[in-house]
Backbone as CSV, one residue per row, in Angstrom:
resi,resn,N_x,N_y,N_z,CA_x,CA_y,CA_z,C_x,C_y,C_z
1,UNK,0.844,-1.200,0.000,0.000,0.000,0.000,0.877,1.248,0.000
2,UNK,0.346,2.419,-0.772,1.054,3.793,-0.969,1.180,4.354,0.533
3,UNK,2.570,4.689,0.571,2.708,5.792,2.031,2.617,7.287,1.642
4,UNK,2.114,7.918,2.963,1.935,9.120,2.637,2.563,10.327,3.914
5,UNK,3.388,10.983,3.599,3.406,11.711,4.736,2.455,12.432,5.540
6,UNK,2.066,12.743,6.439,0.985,13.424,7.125,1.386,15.058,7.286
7,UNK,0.166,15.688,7.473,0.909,17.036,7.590,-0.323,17.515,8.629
8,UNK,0.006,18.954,9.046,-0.545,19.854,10.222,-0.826,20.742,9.218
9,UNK,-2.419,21.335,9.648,-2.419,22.648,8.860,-1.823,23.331,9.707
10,UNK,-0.977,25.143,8.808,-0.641,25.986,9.373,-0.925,26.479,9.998
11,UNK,-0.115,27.116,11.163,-1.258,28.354,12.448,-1.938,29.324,11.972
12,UNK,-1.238,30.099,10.786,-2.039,31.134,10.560,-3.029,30.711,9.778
13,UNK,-2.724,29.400,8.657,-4.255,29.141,7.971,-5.657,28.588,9.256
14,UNK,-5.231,27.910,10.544,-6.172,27.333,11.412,-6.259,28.894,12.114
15,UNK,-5.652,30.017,12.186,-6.355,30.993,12.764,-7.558,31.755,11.968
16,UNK,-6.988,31.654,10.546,-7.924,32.335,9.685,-9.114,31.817,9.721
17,UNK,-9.454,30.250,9.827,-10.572,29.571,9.925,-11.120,30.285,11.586
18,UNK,-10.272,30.363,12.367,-11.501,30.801,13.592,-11.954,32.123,13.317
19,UNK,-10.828,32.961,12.581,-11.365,34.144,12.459,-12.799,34.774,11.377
20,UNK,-12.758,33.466,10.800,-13.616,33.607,9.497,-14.607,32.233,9.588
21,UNK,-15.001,31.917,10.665,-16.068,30.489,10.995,-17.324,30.608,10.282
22,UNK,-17.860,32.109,10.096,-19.235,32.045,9.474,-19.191,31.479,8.073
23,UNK,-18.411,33.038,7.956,-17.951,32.577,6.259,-17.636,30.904,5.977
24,UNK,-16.749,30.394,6.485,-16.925,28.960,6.228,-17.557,28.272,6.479
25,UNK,-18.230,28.342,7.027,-19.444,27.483,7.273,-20.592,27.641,6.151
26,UNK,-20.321,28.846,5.537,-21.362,29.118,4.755,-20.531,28.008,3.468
27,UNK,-19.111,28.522,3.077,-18.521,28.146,1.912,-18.474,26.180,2.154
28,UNK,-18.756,25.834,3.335,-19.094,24.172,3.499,-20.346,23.898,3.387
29,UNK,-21.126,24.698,3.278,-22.621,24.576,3.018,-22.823,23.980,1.514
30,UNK,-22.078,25.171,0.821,-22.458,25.183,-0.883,-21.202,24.328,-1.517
31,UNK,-20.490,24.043,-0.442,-19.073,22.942,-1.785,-19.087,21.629,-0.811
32,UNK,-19.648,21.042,-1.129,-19.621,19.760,-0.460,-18.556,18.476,-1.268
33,UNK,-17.801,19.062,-2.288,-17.565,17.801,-2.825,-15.828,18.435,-3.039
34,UNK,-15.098,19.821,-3.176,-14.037,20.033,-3.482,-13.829,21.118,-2.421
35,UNK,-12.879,21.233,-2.481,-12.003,22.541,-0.956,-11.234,23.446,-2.223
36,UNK,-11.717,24.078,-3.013,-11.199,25.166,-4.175,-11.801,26.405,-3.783
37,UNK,-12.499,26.473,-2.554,-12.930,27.821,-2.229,-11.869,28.142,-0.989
38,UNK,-10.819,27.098,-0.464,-9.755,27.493,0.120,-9.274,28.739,0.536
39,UNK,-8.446,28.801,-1.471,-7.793,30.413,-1.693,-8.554,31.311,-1.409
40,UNK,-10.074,31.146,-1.507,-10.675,32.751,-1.155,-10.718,33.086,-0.023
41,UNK,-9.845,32.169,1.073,-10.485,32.205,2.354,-9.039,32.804,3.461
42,UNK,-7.709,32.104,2.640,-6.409,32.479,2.907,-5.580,31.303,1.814
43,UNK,-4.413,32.775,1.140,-3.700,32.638,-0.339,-2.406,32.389,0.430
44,UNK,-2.247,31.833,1.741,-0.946,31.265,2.191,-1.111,29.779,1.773
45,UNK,-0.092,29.138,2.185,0.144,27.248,2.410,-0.685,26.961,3.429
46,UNK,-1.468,26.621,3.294,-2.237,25.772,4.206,-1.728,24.497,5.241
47,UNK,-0.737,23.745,4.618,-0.341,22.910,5.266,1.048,22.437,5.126
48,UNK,1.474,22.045,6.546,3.084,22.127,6.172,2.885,20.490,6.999
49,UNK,4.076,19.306,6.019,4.565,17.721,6.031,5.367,17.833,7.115
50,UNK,5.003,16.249,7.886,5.433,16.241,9.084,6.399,14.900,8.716
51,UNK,7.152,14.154,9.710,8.058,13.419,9.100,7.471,11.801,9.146
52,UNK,6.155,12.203,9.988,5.511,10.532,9.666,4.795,10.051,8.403
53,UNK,5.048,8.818,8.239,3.812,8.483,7.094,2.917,7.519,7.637
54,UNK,1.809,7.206,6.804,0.661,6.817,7.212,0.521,5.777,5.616
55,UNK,-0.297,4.906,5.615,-0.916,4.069,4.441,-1.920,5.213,3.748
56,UNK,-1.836,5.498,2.715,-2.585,6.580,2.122,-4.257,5.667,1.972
57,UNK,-4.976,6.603,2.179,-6.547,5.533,2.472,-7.777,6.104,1.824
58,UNK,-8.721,5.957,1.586,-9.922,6.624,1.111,-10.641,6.334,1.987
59,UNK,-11.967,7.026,2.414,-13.208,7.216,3.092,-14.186,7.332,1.948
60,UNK,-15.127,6.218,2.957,-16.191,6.132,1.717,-17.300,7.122,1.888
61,UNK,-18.486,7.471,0.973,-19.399,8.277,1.212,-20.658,7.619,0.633
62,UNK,-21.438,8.037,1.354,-22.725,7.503,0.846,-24.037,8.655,1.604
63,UNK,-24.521,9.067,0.997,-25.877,10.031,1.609,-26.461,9.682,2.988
64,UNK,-26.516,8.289,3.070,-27.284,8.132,4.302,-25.703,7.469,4.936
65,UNK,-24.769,8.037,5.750,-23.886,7.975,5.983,-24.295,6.856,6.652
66,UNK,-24.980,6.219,7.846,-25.233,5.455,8.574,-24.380,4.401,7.494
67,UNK,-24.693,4.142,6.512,-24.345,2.789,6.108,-22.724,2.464,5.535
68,UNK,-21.889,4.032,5.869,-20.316,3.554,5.708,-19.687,3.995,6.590
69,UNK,-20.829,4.414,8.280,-19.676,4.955,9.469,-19.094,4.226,10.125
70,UNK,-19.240,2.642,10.149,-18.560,1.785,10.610,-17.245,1.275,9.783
71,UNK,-17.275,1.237,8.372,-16.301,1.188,7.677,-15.586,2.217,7.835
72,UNK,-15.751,3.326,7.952,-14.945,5.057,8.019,-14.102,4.599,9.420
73,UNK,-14.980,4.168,10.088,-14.121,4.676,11.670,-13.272,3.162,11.872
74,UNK,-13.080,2.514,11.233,-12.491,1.746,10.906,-11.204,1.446,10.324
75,UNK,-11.626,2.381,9.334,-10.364,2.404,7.651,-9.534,3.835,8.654
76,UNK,-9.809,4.465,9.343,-9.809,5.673,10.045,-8.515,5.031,11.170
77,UNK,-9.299,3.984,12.229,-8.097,3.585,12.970,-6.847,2.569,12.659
78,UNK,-7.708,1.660,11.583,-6.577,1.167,11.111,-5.253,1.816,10.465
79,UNK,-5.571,2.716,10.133,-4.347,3.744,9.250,-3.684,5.095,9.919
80,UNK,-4.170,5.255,11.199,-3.515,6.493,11.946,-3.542,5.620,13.427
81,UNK,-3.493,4.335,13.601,-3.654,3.795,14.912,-1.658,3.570,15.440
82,UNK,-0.432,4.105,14.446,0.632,3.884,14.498,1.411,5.251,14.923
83,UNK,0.256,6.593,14.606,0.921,7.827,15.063,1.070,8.085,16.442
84,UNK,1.717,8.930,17.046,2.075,9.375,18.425,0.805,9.647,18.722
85,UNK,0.500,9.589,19.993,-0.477,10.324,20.771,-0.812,11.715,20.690
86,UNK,0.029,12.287,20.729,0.477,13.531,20.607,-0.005,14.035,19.225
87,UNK,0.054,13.631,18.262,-0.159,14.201,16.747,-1.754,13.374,16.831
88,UNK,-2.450,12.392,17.027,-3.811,12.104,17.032,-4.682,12.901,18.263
89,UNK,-3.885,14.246,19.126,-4.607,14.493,19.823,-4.671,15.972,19.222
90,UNK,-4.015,16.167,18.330,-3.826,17.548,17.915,-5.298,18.205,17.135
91,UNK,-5.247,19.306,17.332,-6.435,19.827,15.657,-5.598,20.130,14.732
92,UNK,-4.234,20.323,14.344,-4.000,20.863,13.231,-3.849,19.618,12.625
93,UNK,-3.898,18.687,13.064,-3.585,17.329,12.723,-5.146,16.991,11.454
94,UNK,-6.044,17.044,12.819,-7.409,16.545,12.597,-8.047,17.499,10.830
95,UNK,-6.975,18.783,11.775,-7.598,19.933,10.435,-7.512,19.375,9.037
96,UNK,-6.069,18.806,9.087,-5.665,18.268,7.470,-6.583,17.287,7.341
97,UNK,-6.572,16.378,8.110,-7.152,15.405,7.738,-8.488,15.513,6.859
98,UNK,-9.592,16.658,7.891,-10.920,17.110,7.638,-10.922,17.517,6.208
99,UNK,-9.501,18.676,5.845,-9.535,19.253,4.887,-9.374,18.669,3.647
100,UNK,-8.744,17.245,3.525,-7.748,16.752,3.036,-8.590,15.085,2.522
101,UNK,-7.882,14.589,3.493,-9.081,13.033,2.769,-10.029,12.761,3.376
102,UNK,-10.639,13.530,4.422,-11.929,13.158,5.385,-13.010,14.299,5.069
103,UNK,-12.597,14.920,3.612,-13.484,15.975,3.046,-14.604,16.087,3.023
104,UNK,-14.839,15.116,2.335,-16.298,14.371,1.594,-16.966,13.866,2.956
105,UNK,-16.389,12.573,3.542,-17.372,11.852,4.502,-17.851,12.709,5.279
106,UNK,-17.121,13.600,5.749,-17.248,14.688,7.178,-18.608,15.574,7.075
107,UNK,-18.817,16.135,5.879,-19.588,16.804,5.697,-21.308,15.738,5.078
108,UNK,-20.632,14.474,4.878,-22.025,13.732,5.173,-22.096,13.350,6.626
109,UNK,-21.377,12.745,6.789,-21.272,12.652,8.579,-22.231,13.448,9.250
110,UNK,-21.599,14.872,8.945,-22.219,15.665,9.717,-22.624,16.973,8.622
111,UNK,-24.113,17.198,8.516,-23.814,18.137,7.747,-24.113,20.059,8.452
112,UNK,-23.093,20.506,7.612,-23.192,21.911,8.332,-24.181,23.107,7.804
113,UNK,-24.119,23.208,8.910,-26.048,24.334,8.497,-25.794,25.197,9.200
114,UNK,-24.558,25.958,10.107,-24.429,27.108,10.905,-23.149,26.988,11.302
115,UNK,-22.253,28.320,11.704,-21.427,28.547,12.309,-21.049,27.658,13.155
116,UNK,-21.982,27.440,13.937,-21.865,26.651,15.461,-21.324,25.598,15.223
117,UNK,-21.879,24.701,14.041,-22.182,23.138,13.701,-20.729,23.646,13.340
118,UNK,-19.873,24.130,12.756,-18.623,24.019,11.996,-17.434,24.170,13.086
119,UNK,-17.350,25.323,14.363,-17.063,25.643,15.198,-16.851,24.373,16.457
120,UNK,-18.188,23.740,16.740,-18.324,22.669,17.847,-17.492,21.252,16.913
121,UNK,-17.423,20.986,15.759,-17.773,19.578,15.183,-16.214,19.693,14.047
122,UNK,-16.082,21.024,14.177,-14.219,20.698,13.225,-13.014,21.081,13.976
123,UNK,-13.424,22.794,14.447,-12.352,23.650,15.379,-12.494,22.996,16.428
124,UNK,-11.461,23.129,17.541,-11.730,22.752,18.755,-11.967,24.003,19.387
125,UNK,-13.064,24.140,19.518,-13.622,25.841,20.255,-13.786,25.256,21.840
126,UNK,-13.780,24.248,21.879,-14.039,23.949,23.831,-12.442,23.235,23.775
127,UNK,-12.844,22.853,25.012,-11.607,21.947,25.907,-10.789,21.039,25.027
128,UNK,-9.453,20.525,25.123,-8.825,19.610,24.318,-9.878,18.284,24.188
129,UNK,-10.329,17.513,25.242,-11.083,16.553,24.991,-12.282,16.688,24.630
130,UNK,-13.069,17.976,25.279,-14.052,17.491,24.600,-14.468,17.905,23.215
131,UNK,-13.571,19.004,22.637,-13.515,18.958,20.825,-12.854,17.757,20.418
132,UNK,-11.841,16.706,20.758,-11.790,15.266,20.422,-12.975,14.582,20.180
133,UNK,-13.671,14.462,21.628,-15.174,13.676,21.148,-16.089,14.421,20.030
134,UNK,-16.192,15.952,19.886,-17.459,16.419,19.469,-16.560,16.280,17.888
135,UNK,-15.306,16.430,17.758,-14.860,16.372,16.114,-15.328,15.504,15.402
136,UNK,-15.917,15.533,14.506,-16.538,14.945,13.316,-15.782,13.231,12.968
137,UNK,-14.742,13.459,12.294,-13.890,12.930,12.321,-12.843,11.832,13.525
138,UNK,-11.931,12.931,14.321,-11.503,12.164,15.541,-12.244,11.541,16.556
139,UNK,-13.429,12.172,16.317,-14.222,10.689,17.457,-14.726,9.640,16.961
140,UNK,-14.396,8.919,15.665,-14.695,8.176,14.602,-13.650,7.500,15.065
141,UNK,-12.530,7.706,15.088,-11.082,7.103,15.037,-10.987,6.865,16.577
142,UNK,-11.290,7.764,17.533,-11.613,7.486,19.243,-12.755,6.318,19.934
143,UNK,-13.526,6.301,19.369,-14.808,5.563,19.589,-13.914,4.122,19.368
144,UNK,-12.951,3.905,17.827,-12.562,2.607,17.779,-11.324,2.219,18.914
145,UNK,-10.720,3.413,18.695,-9.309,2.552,20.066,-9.652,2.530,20.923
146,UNK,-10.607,3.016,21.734,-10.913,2.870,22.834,-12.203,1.967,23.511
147,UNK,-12.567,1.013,21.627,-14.020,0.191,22.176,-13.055,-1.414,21.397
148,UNK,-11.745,-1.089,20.789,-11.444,-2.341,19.889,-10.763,-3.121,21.345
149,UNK,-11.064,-4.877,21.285,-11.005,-5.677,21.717,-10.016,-6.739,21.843
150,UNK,-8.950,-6.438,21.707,-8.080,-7.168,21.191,-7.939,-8.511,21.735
151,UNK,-8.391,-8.474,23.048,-8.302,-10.021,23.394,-9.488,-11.154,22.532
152,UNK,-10.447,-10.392,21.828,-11.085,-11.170,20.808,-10.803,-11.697,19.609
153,UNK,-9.783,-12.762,19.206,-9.626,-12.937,17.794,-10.167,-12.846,16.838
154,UNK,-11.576,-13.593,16.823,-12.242,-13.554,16.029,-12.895,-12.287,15.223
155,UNK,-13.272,-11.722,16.161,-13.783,-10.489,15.799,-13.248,-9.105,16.956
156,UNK,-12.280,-8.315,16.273,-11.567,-7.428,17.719,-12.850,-5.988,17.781
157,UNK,-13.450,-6.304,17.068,-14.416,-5.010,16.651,-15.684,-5.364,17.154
158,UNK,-15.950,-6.112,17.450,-17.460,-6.873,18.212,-18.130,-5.726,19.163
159,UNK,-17.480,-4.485,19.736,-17.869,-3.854,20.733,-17.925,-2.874,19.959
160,UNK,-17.066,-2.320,19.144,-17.286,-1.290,18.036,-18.251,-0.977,17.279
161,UNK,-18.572,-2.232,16.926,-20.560,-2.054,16.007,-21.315,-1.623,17.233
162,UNK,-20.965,-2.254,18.194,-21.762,-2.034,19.372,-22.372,-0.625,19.809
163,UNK,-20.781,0.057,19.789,-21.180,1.686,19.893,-21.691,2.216,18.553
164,UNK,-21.240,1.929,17.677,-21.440,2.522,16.741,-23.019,2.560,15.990
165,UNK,-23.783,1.386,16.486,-25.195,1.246,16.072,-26.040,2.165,17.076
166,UNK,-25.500,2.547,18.259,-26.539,3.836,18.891,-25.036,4.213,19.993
167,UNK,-24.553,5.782,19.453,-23.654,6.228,19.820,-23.681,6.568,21.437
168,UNK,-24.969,6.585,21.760,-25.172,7.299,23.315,-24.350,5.983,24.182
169,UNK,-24.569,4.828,23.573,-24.301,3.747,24.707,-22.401,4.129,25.087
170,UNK,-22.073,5.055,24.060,-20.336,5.527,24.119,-20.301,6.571,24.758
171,UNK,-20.916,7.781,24.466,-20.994,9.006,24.319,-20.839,9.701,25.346
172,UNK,-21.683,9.516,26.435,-21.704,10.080,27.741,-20.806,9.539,28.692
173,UNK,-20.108,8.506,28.264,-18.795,7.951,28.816,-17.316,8.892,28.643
174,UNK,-17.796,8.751,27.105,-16.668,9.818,26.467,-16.680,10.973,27.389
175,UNK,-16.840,11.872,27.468,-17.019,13.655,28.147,-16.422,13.722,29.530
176,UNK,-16.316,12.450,29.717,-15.428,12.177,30.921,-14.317,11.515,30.861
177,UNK,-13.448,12.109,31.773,-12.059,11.842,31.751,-11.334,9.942,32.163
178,UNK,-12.496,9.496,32.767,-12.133,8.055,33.086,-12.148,7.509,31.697
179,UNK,-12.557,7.583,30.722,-12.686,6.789,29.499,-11.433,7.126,28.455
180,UNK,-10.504,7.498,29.167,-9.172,7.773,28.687,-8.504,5.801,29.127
181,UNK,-9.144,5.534,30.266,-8.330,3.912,30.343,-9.189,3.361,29.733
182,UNK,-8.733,2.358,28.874,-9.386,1.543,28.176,-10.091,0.448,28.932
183,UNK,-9.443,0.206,29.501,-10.406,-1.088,30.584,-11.653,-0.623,31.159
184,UNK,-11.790,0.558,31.529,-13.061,1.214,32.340,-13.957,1.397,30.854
185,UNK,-13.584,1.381,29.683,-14.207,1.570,28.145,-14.933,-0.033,28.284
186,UNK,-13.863,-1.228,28.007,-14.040,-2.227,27.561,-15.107,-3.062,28.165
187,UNK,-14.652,-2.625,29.981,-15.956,-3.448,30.712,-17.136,-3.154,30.887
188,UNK,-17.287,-1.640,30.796,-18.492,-0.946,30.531,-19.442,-1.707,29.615
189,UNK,-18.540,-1.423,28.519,-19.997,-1.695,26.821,-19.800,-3.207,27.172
190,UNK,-19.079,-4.382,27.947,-19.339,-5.338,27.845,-20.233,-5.926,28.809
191,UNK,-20.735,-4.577,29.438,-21.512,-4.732,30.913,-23.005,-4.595,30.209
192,UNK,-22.529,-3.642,29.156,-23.815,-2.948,28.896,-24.320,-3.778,27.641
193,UNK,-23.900,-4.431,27.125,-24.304,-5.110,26.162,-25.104,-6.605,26.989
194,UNK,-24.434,-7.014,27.490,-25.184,-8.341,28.626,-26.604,-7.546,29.183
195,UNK,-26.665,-6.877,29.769,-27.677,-6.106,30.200,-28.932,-6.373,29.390
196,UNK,-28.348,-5.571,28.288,-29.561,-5.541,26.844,-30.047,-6.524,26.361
197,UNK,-29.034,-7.750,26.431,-28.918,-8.909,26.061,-30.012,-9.694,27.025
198,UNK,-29.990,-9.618,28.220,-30.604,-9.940,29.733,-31.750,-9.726,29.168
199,UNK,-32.161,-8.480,28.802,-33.511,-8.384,29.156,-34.497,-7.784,27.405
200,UNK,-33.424,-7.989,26.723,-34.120,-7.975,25.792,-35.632,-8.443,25.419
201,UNK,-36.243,-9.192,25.858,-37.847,-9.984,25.904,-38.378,-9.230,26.612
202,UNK,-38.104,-8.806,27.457,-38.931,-7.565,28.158,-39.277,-6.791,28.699
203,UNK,-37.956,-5.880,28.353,-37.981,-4.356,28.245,-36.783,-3.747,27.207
204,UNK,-37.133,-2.624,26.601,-36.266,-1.823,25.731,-35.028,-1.007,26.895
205,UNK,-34.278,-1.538,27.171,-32.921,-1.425,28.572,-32.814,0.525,27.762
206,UNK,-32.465,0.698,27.117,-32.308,1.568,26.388,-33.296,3.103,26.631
207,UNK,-34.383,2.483,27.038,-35.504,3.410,26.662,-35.542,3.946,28.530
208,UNK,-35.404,3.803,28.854,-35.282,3.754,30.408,-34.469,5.223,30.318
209,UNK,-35.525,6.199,31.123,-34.884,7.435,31.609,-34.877,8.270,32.980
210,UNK,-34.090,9.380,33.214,-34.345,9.817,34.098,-34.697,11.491,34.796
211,UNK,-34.846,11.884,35.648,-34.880,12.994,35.396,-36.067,13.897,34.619
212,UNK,-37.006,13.688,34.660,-38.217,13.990,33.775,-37.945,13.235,32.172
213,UNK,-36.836,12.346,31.877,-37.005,12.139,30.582,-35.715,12.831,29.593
214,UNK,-34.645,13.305,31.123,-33.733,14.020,30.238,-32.488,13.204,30.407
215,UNK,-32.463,12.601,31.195,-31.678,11.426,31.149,-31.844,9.905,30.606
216,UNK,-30.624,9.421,30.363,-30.886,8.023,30.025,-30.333,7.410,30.719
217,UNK,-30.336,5.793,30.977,-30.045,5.155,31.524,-28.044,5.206,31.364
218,UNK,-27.633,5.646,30.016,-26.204,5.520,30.154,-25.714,6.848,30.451
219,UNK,-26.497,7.916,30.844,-25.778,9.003,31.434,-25.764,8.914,33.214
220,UNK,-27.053,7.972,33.454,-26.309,7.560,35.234,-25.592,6.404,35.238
221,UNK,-25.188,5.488,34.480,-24.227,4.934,34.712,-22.536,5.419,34.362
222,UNK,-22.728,6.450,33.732,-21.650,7.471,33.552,-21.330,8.007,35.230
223,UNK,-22.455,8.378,35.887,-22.156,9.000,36.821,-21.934,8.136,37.669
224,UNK,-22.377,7.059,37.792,-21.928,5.820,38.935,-20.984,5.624,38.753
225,UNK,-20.181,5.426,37.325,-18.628,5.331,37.436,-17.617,6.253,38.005
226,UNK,-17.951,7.844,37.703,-17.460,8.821,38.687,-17.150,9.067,40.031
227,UNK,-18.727,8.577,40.642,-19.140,8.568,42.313,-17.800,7.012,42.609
228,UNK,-17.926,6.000,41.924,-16.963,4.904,42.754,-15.596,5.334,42.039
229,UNK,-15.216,6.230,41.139,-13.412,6.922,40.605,-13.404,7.439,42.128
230,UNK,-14.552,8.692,43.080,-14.455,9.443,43.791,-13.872,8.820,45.000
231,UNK,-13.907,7.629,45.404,-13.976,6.822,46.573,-12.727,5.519,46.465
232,UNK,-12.232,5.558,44.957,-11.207,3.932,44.784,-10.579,4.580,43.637
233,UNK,-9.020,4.353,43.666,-8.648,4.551,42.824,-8.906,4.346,41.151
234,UNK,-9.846,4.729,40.622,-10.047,4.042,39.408,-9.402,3.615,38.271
235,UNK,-8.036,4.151,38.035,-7.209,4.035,37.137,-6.529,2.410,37.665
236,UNK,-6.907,1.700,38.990,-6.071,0.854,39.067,-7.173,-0.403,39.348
237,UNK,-8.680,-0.349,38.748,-9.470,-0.836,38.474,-9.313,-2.001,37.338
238,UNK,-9.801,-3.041,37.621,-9.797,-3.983,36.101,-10.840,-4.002,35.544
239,UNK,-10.640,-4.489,34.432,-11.849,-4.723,33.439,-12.897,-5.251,34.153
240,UNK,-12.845,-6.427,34.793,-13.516,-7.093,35.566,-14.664,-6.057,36.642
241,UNK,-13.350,-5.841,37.363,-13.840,-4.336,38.369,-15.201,-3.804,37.831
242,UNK,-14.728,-3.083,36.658,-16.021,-2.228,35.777,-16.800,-2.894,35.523
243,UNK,-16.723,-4.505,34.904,-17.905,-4.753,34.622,-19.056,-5.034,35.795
244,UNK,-18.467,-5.729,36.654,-19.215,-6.240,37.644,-19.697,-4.710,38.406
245,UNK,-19.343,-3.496,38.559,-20.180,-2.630,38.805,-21.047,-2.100,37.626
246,UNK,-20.935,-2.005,36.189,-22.228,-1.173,35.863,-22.718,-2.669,35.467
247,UNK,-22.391,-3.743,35.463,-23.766,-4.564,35.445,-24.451,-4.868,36.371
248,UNK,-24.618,-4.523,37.228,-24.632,-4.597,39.097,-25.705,-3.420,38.915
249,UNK,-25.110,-2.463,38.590,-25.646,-0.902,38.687,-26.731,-0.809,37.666
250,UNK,-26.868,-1.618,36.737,-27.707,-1.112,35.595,-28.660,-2.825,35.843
251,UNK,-27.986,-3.335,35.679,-29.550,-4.616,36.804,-30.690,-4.431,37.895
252,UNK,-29.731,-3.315,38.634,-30.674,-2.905,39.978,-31.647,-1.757,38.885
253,UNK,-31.166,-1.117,38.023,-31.828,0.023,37.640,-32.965,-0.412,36.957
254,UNK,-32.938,-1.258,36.271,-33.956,-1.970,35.392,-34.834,-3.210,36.182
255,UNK,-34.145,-3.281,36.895,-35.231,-4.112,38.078,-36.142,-3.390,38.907
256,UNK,-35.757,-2.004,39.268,-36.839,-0.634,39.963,-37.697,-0.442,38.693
257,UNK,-37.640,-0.349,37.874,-38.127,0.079,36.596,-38.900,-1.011,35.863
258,UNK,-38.803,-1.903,36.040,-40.094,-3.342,36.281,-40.834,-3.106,37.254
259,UNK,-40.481,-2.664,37.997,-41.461,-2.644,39.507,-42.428,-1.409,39.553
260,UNK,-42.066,-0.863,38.358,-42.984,0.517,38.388,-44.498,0.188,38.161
C-alpha cells in the first residue's frame, strides 16, 4: 500500500478559519464535494509535512452515511492507529485530515447548516477533549481505540458495532475523563451489552430514563462510574472491576423500573 506523509495545517491558515467560521461554514454549506474555495479564504500554504507516514486511504461516502460509518471509523483507525499520541490528539492534525481526505465523509457525517455546527464539530472551540469527542472525524477514530477488543480474535471489533449502532451507549462515557483507560471503556460496553442482552424480551434497557425524561439510563451509569473513581482509585481498576459494577448498577436500575 502507498505511504503518505501526514501534515498539520498551518497556524495562521487554522487561525484564519476561527477568524472567518461564518464565512466557512457558509462556503461548506455550498461545496460539499471540493475545498477550491480554500484560496478565497487564505492565499498562504495551508499545510506544512510532518516526518511521519501513514498508508494513504480513502473514506467512503454515501448520503445516508449510517451505512459507511462503521467502515470510516475503521479504515480511520486502522491507518492512523501507528501515530504518536500527541499528533492524534492535535487539531491541526485533525484539520488536514478534515480538509484533506476526510473531506467528503465529514460533511455527510455531519452536515453543516451554521457557524456553530462548523465551530463545535471541526475547530476545537471547547476543551482539548471534549472537541476530540465532538470532532466529526476524531471521534470516529476514538470511539474505535478505545471500544477495539483485542483479546477477541475472532472479531476485535465486536464492541465497536456495538457503539457505533446507537452512539449514546459511548458518548456520555466519552465527556469524561475516566474513558481515557481503556479497561473502564471495555468493561463498561461489555456490561452494557449483557444487560440488553438480559432483558431484551422484556424491556427496551435503552428506553429507560431519568430525570423527567432528560436522562438516560447511560448518562447515570456514567455518573456511577465517577461517584466509585471518587472513593477507589479508578485508574487501578480492572476490566472485571467495571464490569461487575455497571452490570450490578444497571440490573438494579432496570429491576426498579419493572417494579414501576
Amino acid at each position: 500500500m502507498n505511504k503518505k506523509y501526514i501534515s498539520f495545517i498551518k497556524d495562521e491558515a487554522l487561525e484564519t478559519l476561527y477568524k472567518n467560521s461564518e464565512e466557512v461554514a457558509e462556503k461548506l454549506m455550498t461545496n460539499r464535494n471540493n475545498t477550491d474555495w480554500l484560496k478565497d479564504i487564505y492565499r498562504g500554504e495551508w499545510f506544512e509535512e510532518k516526518k511521519y507516514r501513514i498508508n494513504d486511504f480513502e473514506l467512503k461516502t454515501d448520503e445516508n452515511y449510517s451505512n459507511v460509518d462503521y467502515e470510516n471509523s475503521i479504515i480511520l483507525y486502522e491507518n492512523l492507529k501507528e501515530l504518536p499520541r500527541y499528533i492524534l490528539t492535535d487539531e491541526r492534525f485533525w484539520m488536514w485530515i478534515l480538509l484533506t481526505k476526510g473531506y467528503r465523509a465529514a460533511l455527510q457525517a455531519m452536515k453543516i447548516n451554521s457557524k456553530k455546527t462548523f465551530e463545535q464539530h471541526w475547530l476545537f472551540s471547547e476543551s482539548k477533549r471534549r472537541s476530540l469527542f465532538f470532532n466529526v472525524l476524531a471521534r470516529c477514530y476514538l470511539r474505535v481505540a478505545l471500544s477495539v477488543d483485542d483479546s477477541n480474535n475472532e472479531d476485535p471489533y465486536w464492541l465497536t458495532k456495538f457503539v457505533i449502532e446507537k452512539p449514546e451507549r459511548f458518548r456520555t462515557l466519552s465527556w469524561r475523563s475516566s474513558s481515557s483507560e481503556k479497561t473502564i471503556v471495555i468493561g463498561t460496553l461489555k456490561a452494557e451489552k449483557d444487560i440488553i442482552e438480559k432483558y431484551k424480551d422484556i424491556i427496551d434497557v435503552e428506553r429507560i430514563t431519568y430525570n423527567e425524561g432528560k436522562a438516560t439510563i447511560y448518562s447515570e451509569i456514567s455518573k456511577q462510574i465517577s461517584l466509585y473513581g471518587s472513593v477507589r482509585l479508578i485508574d487501578a481498576a480492572s476490566e472485571q472491576d467495571i464490569y461487575n459494577l455497571v452490570y450490578n448498577k444497571m440490573d438494579e436500575m432496570v429491576q426498579k423500573e419493572l417494579k414501576k
